[in-house]
C-alpha positions, 0 to 999 in steps of 0.5 A, a space after each residue: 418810364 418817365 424820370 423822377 425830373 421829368 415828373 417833378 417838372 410836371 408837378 410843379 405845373 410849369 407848361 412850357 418845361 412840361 411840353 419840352 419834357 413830354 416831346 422828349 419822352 415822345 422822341 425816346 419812346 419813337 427811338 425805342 420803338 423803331 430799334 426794337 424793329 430793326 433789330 427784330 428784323 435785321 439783328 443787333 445794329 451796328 454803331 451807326 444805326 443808334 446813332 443815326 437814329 438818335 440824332 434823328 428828326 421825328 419825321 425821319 423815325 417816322 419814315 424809317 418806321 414804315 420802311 422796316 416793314 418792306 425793306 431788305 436791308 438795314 441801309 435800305 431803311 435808314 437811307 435819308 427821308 426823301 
């Protein structure tokens, strides 16, 4: 899953390059992982919804991803992190 740059950066064993591609890999995995729960338990999203949870901050996915089990609404999730 991981791109040929972010595996040849991780091969020429740079450790500051490879920390930053392997907290980029865990963001797009926390993403994948929270819109296949939304739209598992709301349906296709809206727009927004990407959006918003792409410029998300990882404690913001976080939250939502435990909120997505009891929450009614798809706003309802996505409200900000309190």
């Amino acid at each position: 899953m991981m791109s040929q740059f972010a595996q040849e950066i991780l091969a020429k064993g740079k450790p500051e390059w490879a920390a930053i591609v392997r907290q980029e890999g865990r963001q797009e995995e926390r993403v994948s992982m929270l819109i296949r729960q939304l739209q598992r338990r709301f349906g296709d999203l809206p727009p927004w919804a990407g959006q918003k949870i792409a410029h998300a901050e990882p404690s913001a996915l976080e939250e939502w991803s435990l909120r997505v089990l009891d929450a009614p609404t798809l706003e309802s999730v996505l409200t900000d992190p309190s």
